[in-house]
C-alpha positions as CSV (number, residue, x, y, z in Angstrom):
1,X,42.6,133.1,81.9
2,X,41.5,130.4,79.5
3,X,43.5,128.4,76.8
4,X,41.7,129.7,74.3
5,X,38.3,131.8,74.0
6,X,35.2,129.2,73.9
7,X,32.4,129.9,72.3
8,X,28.5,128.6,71.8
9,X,27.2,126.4,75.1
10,X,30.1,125.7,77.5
11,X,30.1,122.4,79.5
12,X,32.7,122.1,82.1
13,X,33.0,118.4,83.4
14,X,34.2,117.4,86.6
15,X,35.0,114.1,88.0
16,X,32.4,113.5,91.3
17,X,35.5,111.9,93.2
18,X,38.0,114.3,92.6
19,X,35.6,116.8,94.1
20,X,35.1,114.7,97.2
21,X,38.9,114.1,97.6
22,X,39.6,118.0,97.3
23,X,36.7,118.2,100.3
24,X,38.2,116.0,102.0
25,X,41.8,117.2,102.1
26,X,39.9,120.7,102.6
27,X,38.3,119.1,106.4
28,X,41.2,117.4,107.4
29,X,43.0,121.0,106.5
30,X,40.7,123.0,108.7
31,X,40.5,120.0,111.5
32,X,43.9,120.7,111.9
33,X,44.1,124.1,112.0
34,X,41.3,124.6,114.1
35,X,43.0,121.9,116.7
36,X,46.4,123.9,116.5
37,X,44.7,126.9,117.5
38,X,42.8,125.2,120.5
39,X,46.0,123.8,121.8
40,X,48.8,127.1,120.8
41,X,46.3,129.3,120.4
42,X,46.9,131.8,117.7
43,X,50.5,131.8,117.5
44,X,50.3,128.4,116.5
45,X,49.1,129.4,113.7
46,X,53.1,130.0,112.1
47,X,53.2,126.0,111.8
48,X,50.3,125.6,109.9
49,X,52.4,126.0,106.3
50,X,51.7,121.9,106.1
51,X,47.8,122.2,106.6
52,X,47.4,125.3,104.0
53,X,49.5,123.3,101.2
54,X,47.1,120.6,101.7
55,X,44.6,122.8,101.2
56,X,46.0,124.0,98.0
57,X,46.6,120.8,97.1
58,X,42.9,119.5,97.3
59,X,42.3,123.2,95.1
60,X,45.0,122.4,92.7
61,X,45.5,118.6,91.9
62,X,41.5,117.8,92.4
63,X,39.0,120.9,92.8
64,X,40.6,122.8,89.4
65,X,41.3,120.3,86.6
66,X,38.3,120.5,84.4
67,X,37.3,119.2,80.5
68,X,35.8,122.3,79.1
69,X,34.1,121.7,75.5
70,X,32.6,124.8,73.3
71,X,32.1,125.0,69.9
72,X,35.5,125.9,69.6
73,X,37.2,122.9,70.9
74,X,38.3,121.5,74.0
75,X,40.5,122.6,76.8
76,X,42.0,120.6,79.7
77,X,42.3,122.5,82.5
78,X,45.0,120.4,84.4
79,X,46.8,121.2,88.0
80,X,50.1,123.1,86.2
81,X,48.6,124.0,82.5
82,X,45.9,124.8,80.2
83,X,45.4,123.1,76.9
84,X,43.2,124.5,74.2
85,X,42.3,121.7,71.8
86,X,40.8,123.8,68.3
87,X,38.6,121.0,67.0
88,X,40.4,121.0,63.5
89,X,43.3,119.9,65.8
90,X,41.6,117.0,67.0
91,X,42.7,113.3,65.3
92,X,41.1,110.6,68.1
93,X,40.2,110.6,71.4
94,X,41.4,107.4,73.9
95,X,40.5,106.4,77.1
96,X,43.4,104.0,77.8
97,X,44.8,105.4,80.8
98,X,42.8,108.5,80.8
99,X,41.1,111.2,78.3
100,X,43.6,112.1,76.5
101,X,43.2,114.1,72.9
102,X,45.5,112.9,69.7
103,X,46.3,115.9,68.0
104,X,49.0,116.7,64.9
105,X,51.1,117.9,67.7
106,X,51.2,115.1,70.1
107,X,48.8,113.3,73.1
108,X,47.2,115.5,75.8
109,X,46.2,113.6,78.7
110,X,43.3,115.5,81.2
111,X,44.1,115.2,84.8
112,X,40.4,115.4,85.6
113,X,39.2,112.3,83.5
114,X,41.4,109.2,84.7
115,X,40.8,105.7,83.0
116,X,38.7,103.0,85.8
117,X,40.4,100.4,87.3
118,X,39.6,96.7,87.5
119,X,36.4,97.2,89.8
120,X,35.0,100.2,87.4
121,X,35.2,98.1,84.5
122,X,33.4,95.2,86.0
123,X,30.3,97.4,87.0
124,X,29.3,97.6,83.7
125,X,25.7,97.3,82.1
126,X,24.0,97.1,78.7
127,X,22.9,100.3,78.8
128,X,26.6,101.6,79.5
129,X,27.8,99.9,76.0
130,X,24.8,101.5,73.8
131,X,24.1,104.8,72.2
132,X,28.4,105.8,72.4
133,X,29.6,107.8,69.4
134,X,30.9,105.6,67.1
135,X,34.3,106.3,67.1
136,X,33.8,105.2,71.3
137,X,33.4,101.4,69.1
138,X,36.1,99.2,68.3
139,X,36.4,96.0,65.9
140,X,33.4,94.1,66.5
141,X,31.3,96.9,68.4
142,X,34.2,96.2,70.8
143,X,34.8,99.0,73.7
144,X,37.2,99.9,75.8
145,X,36.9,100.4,79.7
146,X,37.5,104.1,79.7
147,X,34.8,104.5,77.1
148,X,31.9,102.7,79.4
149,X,29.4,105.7,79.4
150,X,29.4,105.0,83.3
151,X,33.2,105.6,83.8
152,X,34.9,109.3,84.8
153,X,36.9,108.9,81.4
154,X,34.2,107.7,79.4
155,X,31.5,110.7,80.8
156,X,34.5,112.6,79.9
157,X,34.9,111.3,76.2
158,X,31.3,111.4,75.7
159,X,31.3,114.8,76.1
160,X,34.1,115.6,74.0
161,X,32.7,113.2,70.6
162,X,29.2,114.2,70.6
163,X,30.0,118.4,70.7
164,X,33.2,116.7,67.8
165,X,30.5,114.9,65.5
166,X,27.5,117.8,66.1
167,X,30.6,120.7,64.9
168,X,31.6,118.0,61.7
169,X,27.4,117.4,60.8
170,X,27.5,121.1,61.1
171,X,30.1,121.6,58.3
172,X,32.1,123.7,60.9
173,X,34.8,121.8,61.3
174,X,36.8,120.3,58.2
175,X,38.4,117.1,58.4
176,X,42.7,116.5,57.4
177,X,43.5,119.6,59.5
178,X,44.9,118.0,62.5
179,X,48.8,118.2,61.6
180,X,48.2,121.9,60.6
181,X,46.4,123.5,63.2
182,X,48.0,124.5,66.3
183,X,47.6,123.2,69.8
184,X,47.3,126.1,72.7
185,X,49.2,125.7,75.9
186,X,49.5,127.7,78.9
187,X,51.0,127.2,81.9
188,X,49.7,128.3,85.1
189,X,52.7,130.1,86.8
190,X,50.7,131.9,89.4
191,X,49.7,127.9,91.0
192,X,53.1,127.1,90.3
193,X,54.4,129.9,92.2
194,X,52.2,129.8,95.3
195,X,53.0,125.8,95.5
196,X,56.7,126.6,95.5
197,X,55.9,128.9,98.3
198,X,53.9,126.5,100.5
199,X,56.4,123.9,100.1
200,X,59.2,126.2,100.8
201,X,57.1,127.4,103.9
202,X,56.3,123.6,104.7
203,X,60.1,122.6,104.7
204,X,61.1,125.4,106.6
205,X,58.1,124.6,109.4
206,X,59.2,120.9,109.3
207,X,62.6,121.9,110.1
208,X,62.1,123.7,113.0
């Protein structure tokens, strides 16, 4: 179930390499498995608590988190909880370490849009400093690394000001409403249940 109920076009963004590290996890998962079974056969199968959590763990911490942007805001869909982001919440976006929203109810950082290191920031082009929002700009037409329109964080923050500045041309969204207007938070107890189960199981398969 969603943060909050989106409305108008819906664009979910998703890092590329977070999907490729949740495949990746997901083969090495079923390598093993497949390998127990040749060697134990199917009994085996009772020690393989290790290789389904790190399948769940290429589900939860890299295949799930998601920026989802409507007309009605933003939500982060991060590994443990949802947060619905009502544009008339919204203050700034940064792209120091990550996305992260600036609301009047504090900083919400996605899980799914991480900041580039050193080597990201050095493959940058002309073309990846032109045409931003302009609240991507600094002093000077300065901007930051995780605003680079070729960067996870700045695809990611892209995303987020342009669906921001087309709701405030609209006239839908009014500005001086950040402090007042409430931030929506959900945790996900059903993926934190089944990971304390699979790391319960994998502690108990470890100790045997």
């Amino acid at each position: 179930m969603n943060a909050m109920q989106h409305a108008g076009p819906v664009n979910v963004f998703k890092a590329r390499s977070n999907t490729v590290l949740a495949v990746l996890l997901w083969a090495a998962a079923a390598f093993g498995i497949v390998v127990t079974v040749v060697q134990t056969g199917l009994p085996g199968l009772r020690f393989a608590a290790p290789l389904v959590l790190m399948a769940f763990a290429g589900w939860a911490l890299f295949w799930r988190p998601a920026v989802v942007v409507s007309d009605t805001g933003v939500e982060l869909v991060n590994p443990l909880r949802r947060i619905g982001v009502p544009w008339e919440a919204l203050a700034f976006v940064d792209t120091k370490y990550a996305l992260t929203l600036v609301t009047g109810s504090g900083r919400f950082t996605s899980w799914a849009a991480p900041a580039p290191g050193m080597w990201g920031a050095r493959g940058a082009k002309p073309q990846h400093l032109t045409g931003l929002p302009e609240s991507s700009y600094g002093p000077e037409r300065s901007v930051r690394p995780g605003d680079l329109a070729h960067t996870v964080s700045g695809q990611a923050a892209l995303l987020v000001r342009r669906r921001w500045a087309e709701q405030v041309e609209r006239g839908v969204v009014s500005g001086g409403k950040a402090d007042e207007t409430p931030v929506l938070r959900r945790a996900e107890w059903s993926v934190v249940a089944a990971a304390a189960v699979l790391i319960a199981a994998t502690i108990v398969t470890l100790a045997v």
